[in-house]
C-alpha positions in Angstrom: 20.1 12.2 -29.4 23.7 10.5 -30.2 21.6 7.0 -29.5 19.1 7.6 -31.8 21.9 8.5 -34.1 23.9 5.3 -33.1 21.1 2.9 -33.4 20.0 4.4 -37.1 24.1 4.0 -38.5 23.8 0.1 -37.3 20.2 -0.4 -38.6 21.5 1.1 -41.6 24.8 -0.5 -42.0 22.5 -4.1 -41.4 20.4 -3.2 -44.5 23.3 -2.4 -46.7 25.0 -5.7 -45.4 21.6 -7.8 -46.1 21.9 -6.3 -49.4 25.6 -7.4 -50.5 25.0 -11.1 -48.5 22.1 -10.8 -50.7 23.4 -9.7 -53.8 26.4 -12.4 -53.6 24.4 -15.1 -53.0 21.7 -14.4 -56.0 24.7 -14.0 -58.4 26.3 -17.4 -57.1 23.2 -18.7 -57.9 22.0 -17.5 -61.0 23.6 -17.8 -64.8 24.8 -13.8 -64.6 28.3 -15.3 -63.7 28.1 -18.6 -64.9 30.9 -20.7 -66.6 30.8 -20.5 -69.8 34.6 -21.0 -71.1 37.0 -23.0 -69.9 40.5 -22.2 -70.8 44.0 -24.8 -69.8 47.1 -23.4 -69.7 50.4 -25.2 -68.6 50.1 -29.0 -70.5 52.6 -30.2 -72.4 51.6 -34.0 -72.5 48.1 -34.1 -71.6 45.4 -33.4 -74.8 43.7 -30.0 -73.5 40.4 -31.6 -75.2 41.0 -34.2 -72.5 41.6 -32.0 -70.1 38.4 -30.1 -70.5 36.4 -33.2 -70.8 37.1 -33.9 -67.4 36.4 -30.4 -65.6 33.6 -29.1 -68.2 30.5 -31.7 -66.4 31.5 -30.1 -63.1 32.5 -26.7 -63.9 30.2 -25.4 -66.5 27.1 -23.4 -66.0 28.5 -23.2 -62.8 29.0 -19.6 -61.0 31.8 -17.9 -61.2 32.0 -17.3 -57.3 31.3 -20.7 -56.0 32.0 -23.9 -58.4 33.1 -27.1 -57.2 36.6 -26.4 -57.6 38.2 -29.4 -55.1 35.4 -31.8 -57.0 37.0 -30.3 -60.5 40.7 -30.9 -59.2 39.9 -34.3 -57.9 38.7 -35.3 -60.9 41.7 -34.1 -63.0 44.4 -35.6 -61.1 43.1 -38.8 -61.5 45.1 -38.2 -65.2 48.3 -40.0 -64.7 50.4 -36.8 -65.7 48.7 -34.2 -64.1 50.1 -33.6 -60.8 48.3 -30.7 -59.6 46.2 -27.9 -60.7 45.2 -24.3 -59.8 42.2 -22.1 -60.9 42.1 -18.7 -62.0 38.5 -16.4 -62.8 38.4 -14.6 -65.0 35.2 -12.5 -65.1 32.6 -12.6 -66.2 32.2 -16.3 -67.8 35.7 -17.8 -68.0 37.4 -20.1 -65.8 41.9 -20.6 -66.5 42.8 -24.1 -65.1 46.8 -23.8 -64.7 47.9 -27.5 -65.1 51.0 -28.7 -63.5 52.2 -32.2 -65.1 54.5 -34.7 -64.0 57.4 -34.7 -65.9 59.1 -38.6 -67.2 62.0 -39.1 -65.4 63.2 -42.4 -67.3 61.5 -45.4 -69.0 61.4 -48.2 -66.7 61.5 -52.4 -68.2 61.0 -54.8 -65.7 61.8 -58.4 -66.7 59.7 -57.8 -70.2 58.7 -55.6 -72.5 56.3 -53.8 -70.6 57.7 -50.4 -70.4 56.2 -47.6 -67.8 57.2 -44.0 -67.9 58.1 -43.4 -64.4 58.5 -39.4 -62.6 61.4 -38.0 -60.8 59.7 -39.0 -57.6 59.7 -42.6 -58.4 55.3 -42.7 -59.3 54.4 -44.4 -62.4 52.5 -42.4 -65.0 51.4 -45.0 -67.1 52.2 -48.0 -69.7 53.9 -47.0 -72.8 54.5 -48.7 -75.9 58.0 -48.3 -76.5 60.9 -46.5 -74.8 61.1 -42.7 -74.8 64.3 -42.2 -76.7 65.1 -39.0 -74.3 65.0 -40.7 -71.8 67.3 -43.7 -69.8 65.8 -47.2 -69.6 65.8 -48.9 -66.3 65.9 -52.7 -66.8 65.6 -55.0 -63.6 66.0 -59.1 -63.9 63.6 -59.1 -61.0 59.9 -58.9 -62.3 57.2 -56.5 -60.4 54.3 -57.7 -62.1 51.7 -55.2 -63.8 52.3 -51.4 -61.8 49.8 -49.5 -61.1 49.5 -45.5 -62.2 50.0 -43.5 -59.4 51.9 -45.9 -57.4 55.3 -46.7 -56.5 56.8 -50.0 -58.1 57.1 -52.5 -55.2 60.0 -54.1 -56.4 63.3 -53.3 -54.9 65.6 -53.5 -58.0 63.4 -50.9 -59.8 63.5 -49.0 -56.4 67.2 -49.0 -56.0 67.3 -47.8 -60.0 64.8 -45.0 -59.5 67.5 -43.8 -56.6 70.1 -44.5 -58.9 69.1 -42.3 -62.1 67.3 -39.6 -60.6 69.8 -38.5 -57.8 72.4 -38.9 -60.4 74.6 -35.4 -60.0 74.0 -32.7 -62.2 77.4 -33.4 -64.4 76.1 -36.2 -65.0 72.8 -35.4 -66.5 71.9 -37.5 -69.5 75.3 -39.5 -70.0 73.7 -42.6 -69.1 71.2 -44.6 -71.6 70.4 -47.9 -69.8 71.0 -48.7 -66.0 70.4 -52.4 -65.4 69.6 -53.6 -62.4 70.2 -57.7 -60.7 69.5 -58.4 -57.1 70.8 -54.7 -55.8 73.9 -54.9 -57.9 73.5 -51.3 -60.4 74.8 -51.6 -64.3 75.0 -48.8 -66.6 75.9 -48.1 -70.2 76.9 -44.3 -71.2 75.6 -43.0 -75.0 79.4 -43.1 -75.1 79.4 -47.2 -75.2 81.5 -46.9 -71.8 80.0 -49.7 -69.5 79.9 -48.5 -65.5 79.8 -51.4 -62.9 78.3 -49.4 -60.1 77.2 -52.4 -58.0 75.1 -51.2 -54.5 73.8 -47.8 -53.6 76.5 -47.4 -51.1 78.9 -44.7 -51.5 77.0 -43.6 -53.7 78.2 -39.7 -53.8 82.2 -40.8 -53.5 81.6 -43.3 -56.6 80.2 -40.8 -58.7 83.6 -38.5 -57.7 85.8 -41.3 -59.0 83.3 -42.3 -62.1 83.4 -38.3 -63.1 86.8 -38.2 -63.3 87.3 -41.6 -65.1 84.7 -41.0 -67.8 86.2 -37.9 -68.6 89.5 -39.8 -69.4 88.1 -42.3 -71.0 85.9 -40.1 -73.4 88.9 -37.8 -74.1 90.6 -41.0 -75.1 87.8 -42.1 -77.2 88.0 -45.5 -75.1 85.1 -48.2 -74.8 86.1 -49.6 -71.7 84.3 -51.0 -68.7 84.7 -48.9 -65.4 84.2 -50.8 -61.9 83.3 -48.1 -59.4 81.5 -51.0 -56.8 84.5 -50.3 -54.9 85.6 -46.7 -55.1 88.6 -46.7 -53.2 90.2 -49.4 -55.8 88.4 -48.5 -59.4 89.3 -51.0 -61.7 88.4 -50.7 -65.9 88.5 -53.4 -68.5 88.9 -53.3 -72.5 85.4 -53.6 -73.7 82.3 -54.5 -71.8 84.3 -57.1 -69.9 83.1 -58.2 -66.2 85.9 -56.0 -64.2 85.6 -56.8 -60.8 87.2 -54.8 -57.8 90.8 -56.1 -57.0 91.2 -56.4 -53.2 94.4 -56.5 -53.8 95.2 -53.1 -55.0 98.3 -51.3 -54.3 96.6 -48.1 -53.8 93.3 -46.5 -52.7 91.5 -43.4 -53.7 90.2 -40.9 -51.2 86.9 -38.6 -51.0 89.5 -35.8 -50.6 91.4 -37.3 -53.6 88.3 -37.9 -55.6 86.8 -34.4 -54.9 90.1 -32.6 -56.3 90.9 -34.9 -59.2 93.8 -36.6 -58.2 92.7 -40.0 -59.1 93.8 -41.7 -62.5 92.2 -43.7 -65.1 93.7 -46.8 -64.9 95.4 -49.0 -67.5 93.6 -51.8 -69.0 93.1 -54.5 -66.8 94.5 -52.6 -63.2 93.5 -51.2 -60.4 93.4 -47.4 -60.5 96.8 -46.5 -58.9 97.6 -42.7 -57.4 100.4 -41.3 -58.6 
């Protein structure tokens, strides 16, 4: 008797599962949960008409349940902005696309006046036709040649100014409006008209503790001077946007201990930073 029992609960739990494989697969078939709306949430730069341009010939009519979604998103970040997206149902006939863009990280000139906006992670988004005011402009005398979307420039100067601007500390966030770059050797000019001579990538976190404190001088001053940082233990500054160059010479030296707690002068026109 219990068999009997047994074998009619599977026979019957097999129907009722023939019927919901069933049912899902006639509704991911037919229009009862097609696509009918597409909605895009989360672009700032990219044109939502463009957007749905894109996905709409993949995604629409589709069903609800089954559309091509890796096709869709394949398709989409093919847009030099978009860097990733994510879909949400919303049932019955609407499909959310949650857009995630790249976000311009500085404007980047390389031996013309071809300017690219370039993200935080050193990819170029595309060719612009002017610089983005809110943004720093990256200048190199060595030429890369037309870049390509997507792609990291090959060029090492651009490279090197990428590194430069986008690992910049947080204090430092914006106070730079054009970092030149020559054969490794870094450049930058401040919205302040204070001119930094950075020179390699070396040291680069101990430079930026001497340049923090040196700026700050030199803006409470009001001064337009030229700071030499390419050597930090003997920072040297100039009147104007004058070539300083490190002094081997100097009399003292500043510390990463010394930078770190702020012990380490502007120096006068024309000297080597000297500790007190």
């Amino acid at each position: 008797m219990n068999l009997k029992k047994n074998a009619w609960w599977v026979a019957l739990l097999s129907i009722v599962t023939l019927i919901i494989a069933g049912g899902i697969f006639w509704l991911s078939q037919s229009s009862l949960l097609a696509i009918e709306d597409i909605e895009v949430v989360g672009n700032i730069d990219v044109p939502t008409e463009t957007i749905v341009d894109t996905a709409a010939p993949l995604l629409r009519g589709q069903s609800l349940l089954n559309p091509p979604l890796d096709r869709a998103a394949d398709a989409l970040v093919q847009q030099p902005l978009i860097e990733s997206v994510e879909f949400e149902r919303s049932f019955p006939h609407t499909l959310r696309l949650r857009i995630r863009e790249y976000r311009p990280a500085l404007n980047l000139r390389t031996a013309g006046d071809v300017v690219y906006l370039v993200a935080t992670d050193g990819t170029v988004l595309m060719q612009v036709e002017g610089d983005d005011p809110s943004l720093p402009t990256l200048k190199t005398a060595e030429p890369c040649g037309e870049l390509e979307a997507g792609a990291a420039p090959g060029c090492e100067d651009a490279q090197d100014g990428i590194s430069f601007l986008v690992n910049i500390p947080v204090s430092f966030n914006y106070q730079f409006a054009v970092v030149t770059v020559d054969n490794g050797m870094i450049r930058a000019s401040t919205h302040n008209g204070v001119q930094v001579m950075f020179g390699t990538l070396d040291q680069y976190d101990f430079k930026f503790e001497v340049l923090r404190q040196m700026l700050a001088r030199a803006y409470a001053a009001d001064a337009r001077i030229t700071i030499d940082v390419s050597v930090p233990e003997r920072p040297v500054t100039r009147q104007g946007d004058g070539n300083a160059t490190p002094n081997p010479d100097g009399e003292a030296e500043v510390s990463a201990s010394q930078a770190a707690s702020g012990s380490a002068p502007v120096a006068s026109t024309g000297e080597v930073a000297v500790l007190d």
